[in-house]
DSSP file (Angstrom, degrees, kcal/mol; ACC not computed):
  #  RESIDUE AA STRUCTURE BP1 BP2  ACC     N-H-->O    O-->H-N    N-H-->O    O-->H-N    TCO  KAPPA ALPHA  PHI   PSI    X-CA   Y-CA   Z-CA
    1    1 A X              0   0    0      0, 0.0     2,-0.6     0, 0.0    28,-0.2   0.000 360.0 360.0 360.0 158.6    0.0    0.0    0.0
    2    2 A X  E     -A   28   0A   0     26,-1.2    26,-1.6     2,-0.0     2,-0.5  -0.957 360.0-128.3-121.5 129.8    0.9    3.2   -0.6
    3    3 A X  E     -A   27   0A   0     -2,-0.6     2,-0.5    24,-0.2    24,-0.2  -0.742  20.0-178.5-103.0 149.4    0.1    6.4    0.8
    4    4 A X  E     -A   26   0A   0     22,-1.9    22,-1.1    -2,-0.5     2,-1.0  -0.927  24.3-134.2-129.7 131.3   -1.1    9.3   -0.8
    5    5 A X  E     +A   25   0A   0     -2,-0.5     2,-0.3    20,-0.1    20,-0.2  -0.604  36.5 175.0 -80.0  93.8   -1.9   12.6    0.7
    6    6 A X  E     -A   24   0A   0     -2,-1.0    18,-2.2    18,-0.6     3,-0.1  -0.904  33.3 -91.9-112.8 146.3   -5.6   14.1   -0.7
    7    7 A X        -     0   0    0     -2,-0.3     2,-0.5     1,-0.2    16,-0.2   0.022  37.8-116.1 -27.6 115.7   -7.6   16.8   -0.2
    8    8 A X    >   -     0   0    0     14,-0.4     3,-3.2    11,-0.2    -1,-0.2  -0.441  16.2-159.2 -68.7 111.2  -10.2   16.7    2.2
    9    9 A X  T 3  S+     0   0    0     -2,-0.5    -1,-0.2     1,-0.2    -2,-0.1   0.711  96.6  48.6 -69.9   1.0  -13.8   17.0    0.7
   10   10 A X  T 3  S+     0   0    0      2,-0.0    -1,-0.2     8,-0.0     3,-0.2   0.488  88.1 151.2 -90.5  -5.5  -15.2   18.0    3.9
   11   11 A X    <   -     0   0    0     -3,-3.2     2,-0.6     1,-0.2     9,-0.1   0.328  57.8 -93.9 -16.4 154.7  -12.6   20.4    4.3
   12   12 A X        -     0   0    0      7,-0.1     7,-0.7     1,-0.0     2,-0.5  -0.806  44.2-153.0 -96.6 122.2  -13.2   23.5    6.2
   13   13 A X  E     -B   18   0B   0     -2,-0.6     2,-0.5    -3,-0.2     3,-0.3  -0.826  13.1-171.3 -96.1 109.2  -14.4   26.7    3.8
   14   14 A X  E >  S-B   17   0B   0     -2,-0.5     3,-1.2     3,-0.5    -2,-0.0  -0.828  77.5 -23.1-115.8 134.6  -13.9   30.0    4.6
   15   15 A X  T 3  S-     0   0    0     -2,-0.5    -1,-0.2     1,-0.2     3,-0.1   0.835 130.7 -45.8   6.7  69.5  -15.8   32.5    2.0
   16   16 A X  T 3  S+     0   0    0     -3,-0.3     2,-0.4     1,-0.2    -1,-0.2   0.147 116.1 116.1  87.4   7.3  -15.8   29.7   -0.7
   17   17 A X  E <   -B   14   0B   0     -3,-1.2    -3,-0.5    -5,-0.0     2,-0.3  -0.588  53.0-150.9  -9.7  98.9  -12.1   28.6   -0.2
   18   18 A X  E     -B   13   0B   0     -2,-0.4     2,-1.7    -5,-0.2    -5,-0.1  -0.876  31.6-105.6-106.5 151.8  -11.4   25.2    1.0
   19   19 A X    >   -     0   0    0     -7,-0.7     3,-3.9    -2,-0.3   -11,-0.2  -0.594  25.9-164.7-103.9 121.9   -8.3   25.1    2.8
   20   20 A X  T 3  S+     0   0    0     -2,-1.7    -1,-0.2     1,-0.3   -13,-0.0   0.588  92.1  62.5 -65.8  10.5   -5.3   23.3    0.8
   21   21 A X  T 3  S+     0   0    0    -14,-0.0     2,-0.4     2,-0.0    -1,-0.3   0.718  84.5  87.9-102.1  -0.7   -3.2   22.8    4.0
   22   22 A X    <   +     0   0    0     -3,-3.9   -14,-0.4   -10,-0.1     2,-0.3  -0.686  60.7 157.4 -73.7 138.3   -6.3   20.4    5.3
   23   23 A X        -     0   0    0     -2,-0.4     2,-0.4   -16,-0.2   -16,-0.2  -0.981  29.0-151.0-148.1 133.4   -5.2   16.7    3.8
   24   24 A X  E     -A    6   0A   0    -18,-2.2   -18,-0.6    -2,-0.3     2,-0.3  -0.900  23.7-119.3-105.9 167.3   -6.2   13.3    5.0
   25   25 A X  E     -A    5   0A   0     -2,-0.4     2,-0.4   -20,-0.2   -20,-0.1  -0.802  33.9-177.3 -82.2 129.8   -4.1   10.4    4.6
   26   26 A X  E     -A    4   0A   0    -22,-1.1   -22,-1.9    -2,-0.3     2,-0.2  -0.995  26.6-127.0-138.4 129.6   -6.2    7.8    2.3
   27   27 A X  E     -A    3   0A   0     -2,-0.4     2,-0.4   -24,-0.2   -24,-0.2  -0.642  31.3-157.0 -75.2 136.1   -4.2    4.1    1.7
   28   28 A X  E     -A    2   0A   0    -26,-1.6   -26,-1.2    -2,-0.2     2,-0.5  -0.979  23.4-108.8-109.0 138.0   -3.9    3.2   -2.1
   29   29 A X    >>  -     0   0    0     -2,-0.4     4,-0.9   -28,-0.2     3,-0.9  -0.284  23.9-168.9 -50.8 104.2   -3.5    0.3   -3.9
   30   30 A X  G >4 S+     0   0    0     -2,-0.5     3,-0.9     1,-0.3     4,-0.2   0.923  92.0  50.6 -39.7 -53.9    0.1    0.4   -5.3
   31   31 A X  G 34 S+     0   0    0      1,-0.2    -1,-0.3     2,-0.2    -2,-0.1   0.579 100.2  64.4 -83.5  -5.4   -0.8   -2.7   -7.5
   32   32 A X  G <4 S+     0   0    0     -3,-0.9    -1,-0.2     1,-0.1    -2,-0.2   0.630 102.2  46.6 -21.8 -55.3   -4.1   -1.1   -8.9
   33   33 A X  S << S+     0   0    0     -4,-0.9     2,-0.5    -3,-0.9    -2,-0.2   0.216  89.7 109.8 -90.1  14.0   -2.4    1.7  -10.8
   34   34 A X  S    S-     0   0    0     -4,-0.2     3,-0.1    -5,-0.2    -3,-0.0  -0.676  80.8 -98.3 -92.2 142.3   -0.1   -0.5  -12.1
   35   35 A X        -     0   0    0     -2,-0.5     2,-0.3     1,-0.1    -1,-0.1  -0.141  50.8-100.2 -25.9 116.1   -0.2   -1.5  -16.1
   36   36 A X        -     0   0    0      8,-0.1     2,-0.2    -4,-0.1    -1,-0.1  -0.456  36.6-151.8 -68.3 135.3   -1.9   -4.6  -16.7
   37   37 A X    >>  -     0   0    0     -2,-0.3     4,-2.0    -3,-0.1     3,-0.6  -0.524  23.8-107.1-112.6 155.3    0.2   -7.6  -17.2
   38   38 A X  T 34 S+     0   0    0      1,-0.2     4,-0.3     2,-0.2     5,-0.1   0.779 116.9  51.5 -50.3 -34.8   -0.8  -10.8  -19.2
   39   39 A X  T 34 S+     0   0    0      2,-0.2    -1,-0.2     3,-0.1     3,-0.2   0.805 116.7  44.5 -75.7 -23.7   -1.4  -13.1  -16.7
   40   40 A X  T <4 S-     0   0    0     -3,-0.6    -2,-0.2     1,-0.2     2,-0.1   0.948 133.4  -3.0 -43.6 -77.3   -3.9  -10.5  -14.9
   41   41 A X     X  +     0   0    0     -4,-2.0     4,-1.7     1,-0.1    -1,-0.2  -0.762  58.4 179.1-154.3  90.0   -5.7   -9.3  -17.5
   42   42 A X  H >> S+     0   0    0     -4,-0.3     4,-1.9     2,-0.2     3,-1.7   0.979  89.5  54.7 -34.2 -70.6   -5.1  -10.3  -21.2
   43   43 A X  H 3> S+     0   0    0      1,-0.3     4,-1.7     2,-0.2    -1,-0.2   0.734 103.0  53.6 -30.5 -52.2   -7.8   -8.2  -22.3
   44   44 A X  H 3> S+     0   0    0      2,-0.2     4,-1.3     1,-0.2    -1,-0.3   0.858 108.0  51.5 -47.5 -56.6   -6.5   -5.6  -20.8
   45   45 A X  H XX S+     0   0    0     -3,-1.7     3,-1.5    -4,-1.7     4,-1.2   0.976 111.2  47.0 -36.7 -76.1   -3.3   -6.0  -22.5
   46   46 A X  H 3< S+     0   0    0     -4,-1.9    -2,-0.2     1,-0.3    -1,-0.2   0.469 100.7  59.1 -54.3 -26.5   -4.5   -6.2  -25.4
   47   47 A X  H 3< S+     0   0    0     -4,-1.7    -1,-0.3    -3,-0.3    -2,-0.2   0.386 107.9  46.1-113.8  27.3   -6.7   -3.6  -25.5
   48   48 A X  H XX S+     0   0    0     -3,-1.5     3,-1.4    -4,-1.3     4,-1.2   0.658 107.5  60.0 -86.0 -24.8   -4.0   -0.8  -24.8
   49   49 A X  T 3< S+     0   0    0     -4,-1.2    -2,-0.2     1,-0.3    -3,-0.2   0.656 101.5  55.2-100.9 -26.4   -2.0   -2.6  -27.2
   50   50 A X  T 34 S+     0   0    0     -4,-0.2    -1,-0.3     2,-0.2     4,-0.1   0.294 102.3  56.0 -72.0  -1.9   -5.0   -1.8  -29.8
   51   51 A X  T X4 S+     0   0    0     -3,-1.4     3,-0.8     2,-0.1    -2,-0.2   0.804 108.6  44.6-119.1 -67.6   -4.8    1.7  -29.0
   52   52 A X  G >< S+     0   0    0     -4,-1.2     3,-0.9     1,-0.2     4,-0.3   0.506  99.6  72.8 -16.7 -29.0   -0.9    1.8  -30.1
   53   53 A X  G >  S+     0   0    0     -5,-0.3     3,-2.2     1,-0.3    -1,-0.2   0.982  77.1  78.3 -67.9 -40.2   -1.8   -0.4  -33.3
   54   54 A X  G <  S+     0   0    0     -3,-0.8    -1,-0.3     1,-0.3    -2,-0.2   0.501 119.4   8.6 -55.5  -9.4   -3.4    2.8  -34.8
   55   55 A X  G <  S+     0   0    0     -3,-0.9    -1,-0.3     1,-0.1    -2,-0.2  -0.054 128.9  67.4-141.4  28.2    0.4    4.2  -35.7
   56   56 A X    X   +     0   0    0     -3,-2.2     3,-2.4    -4,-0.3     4,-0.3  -0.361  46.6 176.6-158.2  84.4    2.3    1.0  -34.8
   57   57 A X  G >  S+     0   0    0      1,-0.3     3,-2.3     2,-0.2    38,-0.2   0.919  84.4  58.7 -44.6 -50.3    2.2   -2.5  -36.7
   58   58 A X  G >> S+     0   0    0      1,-0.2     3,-2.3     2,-0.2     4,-0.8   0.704  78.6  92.4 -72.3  -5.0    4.8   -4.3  -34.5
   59   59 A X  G X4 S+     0   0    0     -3,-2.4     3,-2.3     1,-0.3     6,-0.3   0.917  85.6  55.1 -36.9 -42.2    2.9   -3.7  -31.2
   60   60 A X  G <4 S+     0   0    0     -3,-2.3    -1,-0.3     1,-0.3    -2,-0.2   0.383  94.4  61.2 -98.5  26.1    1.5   -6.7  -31.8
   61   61 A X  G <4 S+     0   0    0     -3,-2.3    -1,-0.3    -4,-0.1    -2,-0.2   0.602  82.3 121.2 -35.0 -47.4    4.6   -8.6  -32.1
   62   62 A X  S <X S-     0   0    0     -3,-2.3     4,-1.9    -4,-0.8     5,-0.3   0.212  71.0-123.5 -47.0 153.9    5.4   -7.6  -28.6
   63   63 A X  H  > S+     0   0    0      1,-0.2     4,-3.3     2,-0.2     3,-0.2   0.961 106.2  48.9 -76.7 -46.9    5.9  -10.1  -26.1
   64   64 A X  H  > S+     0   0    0      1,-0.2     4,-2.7     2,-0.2     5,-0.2   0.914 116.1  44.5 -31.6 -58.5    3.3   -9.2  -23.6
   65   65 A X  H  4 S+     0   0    0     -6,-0.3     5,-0.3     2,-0.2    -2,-0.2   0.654 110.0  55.6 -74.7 -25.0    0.6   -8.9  -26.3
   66   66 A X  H  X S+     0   0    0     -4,-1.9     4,-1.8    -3,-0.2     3,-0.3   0.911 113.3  42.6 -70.7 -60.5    1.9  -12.1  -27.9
   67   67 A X  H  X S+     0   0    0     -4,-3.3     4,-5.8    -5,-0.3    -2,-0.2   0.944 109.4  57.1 -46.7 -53.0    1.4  -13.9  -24.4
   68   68 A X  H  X S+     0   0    0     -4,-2.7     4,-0.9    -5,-0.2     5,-0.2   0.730 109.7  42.6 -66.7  -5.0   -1.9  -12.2  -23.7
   69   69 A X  H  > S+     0   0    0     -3,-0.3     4,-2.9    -5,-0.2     5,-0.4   0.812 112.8  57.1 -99.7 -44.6   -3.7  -13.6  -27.1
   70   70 A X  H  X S+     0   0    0     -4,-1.8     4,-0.8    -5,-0.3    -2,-0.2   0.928 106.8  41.9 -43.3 -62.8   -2.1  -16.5  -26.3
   71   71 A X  H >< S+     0   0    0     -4,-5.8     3,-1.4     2,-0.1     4,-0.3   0.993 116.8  52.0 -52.0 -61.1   -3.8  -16.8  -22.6
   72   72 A X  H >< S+     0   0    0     -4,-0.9     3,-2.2     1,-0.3     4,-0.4   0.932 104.9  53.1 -56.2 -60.8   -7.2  -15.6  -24.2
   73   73 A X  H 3< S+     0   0    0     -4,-2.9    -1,-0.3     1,-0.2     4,-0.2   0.804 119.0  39.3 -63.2 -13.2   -7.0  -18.6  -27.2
   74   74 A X  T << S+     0   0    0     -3,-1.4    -1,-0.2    -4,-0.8    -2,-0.2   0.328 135.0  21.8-105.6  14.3   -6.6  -21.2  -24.2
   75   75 A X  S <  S+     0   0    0     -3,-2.2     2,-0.2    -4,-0.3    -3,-0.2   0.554 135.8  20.2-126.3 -81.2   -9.0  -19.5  -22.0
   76   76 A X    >>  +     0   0    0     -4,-0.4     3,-2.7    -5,-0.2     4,-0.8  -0.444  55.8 167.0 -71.2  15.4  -11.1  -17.5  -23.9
   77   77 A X  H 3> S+     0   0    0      1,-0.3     4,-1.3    -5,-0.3     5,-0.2   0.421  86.3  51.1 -83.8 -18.3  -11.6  -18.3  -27.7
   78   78 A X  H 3> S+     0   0    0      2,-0.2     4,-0.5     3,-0.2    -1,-0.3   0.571 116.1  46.4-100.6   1.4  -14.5  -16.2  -28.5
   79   79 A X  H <> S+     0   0    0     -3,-2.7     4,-1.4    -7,-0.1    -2,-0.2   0.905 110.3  55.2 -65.3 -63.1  -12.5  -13.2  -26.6
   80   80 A X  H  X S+     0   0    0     -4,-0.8     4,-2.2     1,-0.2    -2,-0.2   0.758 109.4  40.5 -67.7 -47.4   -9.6  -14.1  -28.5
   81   81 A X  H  X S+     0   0    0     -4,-1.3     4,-2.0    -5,-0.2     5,-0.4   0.982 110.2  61.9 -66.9 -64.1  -11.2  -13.8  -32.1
   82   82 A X  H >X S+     0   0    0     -4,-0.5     4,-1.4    -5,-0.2     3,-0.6   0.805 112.8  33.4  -9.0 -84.0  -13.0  -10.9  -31.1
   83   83 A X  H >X S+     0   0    0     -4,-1.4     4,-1.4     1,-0.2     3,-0.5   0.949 110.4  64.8 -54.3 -48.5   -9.8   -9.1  -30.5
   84   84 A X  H >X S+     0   0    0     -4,-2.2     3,-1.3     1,-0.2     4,-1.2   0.769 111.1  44.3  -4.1 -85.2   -8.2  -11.0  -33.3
   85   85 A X  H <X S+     0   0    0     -4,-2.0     4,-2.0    -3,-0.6    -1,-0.2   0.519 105.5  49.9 -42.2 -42.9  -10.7   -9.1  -35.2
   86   86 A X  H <X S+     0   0    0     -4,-1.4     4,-0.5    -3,-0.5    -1,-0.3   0.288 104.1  61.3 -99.5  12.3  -10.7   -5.9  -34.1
   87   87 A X  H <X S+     0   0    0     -4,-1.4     4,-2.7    -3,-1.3     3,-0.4   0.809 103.9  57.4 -81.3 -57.4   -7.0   -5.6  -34.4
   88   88 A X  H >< S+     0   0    0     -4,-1.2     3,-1.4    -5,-0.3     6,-0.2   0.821 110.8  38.0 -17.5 -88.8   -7.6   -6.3  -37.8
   89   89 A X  H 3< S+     0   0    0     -4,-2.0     3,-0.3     1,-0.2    -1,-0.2   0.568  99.2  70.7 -37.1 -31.4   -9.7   -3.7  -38.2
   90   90 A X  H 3< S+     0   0    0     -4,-0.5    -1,-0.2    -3,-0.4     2,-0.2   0.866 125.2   0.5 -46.9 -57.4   -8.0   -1.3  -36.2
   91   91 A X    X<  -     0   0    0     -4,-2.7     3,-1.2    -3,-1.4    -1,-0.3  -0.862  61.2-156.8-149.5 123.9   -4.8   -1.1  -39.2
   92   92 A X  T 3  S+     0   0    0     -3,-0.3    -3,-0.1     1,-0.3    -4,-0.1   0.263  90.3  75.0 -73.9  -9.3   -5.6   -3.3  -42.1
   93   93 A X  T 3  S+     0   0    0     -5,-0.2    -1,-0.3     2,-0.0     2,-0.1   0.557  77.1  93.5 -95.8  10.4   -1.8   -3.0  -42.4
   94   94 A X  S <  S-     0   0    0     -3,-1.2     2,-0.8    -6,-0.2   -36,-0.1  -0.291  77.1-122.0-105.8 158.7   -1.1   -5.3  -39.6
   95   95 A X     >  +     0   0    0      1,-0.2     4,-1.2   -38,-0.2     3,-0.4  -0.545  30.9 169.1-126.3  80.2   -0.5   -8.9  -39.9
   96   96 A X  H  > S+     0   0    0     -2,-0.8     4,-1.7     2,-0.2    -1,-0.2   0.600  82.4  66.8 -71.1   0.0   -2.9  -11.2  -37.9
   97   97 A X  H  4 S+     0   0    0      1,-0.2    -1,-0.2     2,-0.2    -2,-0.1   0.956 108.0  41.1 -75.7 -48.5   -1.3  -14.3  -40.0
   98   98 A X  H  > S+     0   0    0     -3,-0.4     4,-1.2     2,-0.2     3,-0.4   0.689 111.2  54.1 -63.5 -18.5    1.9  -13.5  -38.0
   99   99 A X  H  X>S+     0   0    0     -4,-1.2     4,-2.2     1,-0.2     5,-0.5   0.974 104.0  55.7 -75.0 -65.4    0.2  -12.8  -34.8
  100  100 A X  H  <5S+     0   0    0     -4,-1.7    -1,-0.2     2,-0.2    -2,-0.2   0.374 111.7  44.5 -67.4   1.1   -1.5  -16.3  -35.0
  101  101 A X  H >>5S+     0   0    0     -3,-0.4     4,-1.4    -2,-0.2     3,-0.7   0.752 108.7  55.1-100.6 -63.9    2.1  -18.1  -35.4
  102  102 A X  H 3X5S+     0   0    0     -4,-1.2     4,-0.7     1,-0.3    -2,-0.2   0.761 109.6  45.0   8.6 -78.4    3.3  -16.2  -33.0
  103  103 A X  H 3X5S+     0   0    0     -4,-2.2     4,-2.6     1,-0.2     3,-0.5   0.862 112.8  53.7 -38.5 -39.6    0.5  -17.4  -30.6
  104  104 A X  H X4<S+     0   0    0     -3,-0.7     3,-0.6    -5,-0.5     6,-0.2   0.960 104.5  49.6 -61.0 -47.5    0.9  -20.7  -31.7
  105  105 A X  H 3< S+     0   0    0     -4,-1.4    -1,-0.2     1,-0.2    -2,-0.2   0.539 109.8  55.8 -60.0 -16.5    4.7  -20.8  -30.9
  106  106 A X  H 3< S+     0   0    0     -4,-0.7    -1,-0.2    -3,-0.5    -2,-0.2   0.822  89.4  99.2 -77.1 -35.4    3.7  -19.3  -27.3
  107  107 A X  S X< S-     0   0    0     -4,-2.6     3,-1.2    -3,-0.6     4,-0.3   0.058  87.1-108.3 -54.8 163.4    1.2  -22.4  -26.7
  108  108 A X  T 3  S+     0   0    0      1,-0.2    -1,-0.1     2,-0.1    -2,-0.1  -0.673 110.3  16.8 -82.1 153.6    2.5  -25.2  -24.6
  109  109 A X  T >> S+     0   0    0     -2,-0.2     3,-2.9     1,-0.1     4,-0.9   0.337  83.9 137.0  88.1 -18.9    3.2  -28.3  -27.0
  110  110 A X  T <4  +     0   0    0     -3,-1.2    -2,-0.1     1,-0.3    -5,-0.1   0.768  65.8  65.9 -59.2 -36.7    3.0  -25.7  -30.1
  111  111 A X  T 34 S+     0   0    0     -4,-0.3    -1,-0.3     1,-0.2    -6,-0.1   0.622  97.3  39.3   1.1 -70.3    6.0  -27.7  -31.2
  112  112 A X  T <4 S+     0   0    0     -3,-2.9     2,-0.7     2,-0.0    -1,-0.2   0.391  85.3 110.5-111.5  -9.2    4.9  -31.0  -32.0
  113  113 A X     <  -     0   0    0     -4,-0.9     2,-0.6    -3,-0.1     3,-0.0  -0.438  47.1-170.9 -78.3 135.7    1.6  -29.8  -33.7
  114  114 A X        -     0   0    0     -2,-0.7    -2,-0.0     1,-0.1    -3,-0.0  -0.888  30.6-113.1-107.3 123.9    2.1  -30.6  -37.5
  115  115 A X     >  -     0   0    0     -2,-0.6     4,-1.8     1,-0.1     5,-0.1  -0.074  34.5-103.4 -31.9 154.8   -1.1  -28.9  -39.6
  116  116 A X  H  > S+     0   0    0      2,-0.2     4,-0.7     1,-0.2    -1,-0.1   0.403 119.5  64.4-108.3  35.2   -3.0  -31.1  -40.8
  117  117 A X  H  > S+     0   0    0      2,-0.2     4,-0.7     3,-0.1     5,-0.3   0.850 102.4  50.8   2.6 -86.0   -2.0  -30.8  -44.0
  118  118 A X  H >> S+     0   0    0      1,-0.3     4,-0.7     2,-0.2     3,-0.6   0.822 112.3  52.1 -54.3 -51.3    1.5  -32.1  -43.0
  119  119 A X  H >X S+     0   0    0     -4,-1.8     4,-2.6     2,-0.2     3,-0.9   0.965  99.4  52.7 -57.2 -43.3   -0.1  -35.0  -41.2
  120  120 A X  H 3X S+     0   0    0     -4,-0.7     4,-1.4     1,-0.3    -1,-0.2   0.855 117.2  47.6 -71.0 -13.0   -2.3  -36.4  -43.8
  121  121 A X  H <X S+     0   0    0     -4,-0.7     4,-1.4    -3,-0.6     5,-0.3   0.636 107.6  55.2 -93.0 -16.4    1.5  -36.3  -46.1
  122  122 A X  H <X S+     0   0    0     -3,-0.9     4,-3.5    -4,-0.7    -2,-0.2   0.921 114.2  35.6 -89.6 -56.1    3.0  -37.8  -43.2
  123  123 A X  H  X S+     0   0    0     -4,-2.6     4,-1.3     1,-0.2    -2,-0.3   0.625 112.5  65.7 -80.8  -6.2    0.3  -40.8  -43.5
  124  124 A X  H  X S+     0   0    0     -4,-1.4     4,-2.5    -5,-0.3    -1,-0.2   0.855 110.1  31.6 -57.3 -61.5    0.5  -40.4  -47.2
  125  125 A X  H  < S+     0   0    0     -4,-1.4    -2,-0.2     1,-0.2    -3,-0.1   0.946 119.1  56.2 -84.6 -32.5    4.1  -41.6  -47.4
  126  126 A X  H  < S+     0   0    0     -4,-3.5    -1,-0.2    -5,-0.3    -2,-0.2   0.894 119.7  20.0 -62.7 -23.8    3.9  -43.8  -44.7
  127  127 A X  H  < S+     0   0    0     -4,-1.3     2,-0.3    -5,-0.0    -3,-0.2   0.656 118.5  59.7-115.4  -0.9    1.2  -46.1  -45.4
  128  128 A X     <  -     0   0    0     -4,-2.5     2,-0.5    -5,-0.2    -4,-0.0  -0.568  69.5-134.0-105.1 167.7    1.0  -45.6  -49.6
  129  129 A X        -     0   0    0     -2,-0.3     2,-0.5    -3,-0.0    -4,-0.0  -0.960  28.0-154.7-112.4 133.1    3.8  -46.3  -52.5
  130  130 A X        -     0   0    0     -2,-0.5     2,-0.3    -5,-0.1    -2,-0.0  -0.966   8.2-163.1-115.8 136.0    3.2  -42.6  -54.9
  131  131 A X        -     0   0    0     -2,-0.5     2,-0.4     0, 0.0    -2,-0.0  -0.820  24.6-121.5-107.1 148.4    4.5  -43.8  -58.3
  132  132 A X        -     0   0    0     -2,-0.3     2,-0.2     0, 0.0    -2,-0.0  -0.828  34.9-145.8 -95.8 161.5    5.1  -40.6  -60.1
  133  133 A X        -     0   0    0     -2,-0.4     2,-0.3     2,-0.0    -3,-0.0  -0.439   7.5-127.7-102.5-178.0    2.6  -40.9  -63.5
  134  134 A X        -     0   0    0     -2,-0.2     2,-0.5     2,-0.1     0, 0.0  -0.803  16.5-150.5-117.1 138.4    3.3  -39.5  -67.0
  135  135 A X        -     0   0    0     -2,-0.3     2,-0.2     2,-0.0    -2,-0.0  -0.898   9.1-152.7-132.6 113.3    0.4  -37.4  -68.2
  136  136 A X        -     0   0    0     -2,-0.5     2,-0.3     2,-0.0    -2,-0.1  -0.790   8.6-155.7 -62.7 137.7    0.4  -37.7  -72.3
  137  137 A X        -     0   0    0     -2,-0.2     2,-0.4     0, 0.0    -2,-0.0  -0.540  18.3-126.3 -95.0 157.5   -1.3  -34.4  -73.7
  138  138 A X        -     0   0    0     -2,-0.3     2,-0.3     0, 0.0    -2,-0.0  -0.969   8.0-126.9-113.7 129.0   -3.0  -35.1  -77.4
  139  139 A X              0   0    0     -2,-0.4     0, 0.0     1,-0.2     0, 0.0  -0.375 360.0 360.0 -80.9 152.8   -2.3  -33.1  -80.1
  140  140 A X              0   0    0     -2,-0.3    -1,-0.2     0, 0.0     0, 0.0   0.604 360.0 360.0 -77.5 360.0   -5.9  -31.9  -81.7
């Protein structure tokens, strides 16, 4: 806690004055004013970080903001496309493809997940023989 010295509103007013040397002492939360962190409040994160996008692409590069979409798509997912969205919208010069590897690379396990794509080629070569074919064209 912190303390902060403010002006008493019941102060005593003499002809319409209040007097600045009356002060109480009023405890505040230190950790209150503080910036909101990803593990806290993603959202939060994220939406100062949307406010910064308007003149700044790479915000959302940042590592904080990479972490908070990250909590939100393993928490949240219909938060997390929301913002998703509205980043988008925010500067259409911005690159949600890269945000969303990014994210990925933050999940745990993000590693060992193969697209699937890359899997079904994976079961492709493992369980078939690909002959390559000849394709004749005819002349007309």
């Amino acid at each position: 806690m912190v303390s902060a010295s403010i002006p008493s509103p019941d102060g005593a007013v003499e002809n319409d004055h209040h007097h600045h040397h009356d002060h109480h002492t009023v405890e505040v939360d230190a950790a209150a004013t503080l910036a909101p962190t990803p593990d806290t409040d993603p959202v939060g994160v994220i939406e100062a970080a949307l406010v910064r996008l308007v003149d700044d692409v790479g915000v959302l590069a940042k590592e904080d903001v990479v972490r908070a979409f990250a909590i939100l798509k393993a928490t949240d997912l219909p938060s997390y496309l929301r913002l998703r969205h509205a980043a988008k919208k925010t500067n259409r010069d911005c690159s949600v493809t890269v945000l969303d590897k990014l994210v990925r690379d933050e999940l745990p396990g993000s590693d060992d997940d193969a697209s699937a794509l890359d899997e079904l080629v994976t079961l492709a070569r493992a369980q078939c023989q690909l002959h390559p074919t000849r394709i004749a064209m005819r002349s007309p």
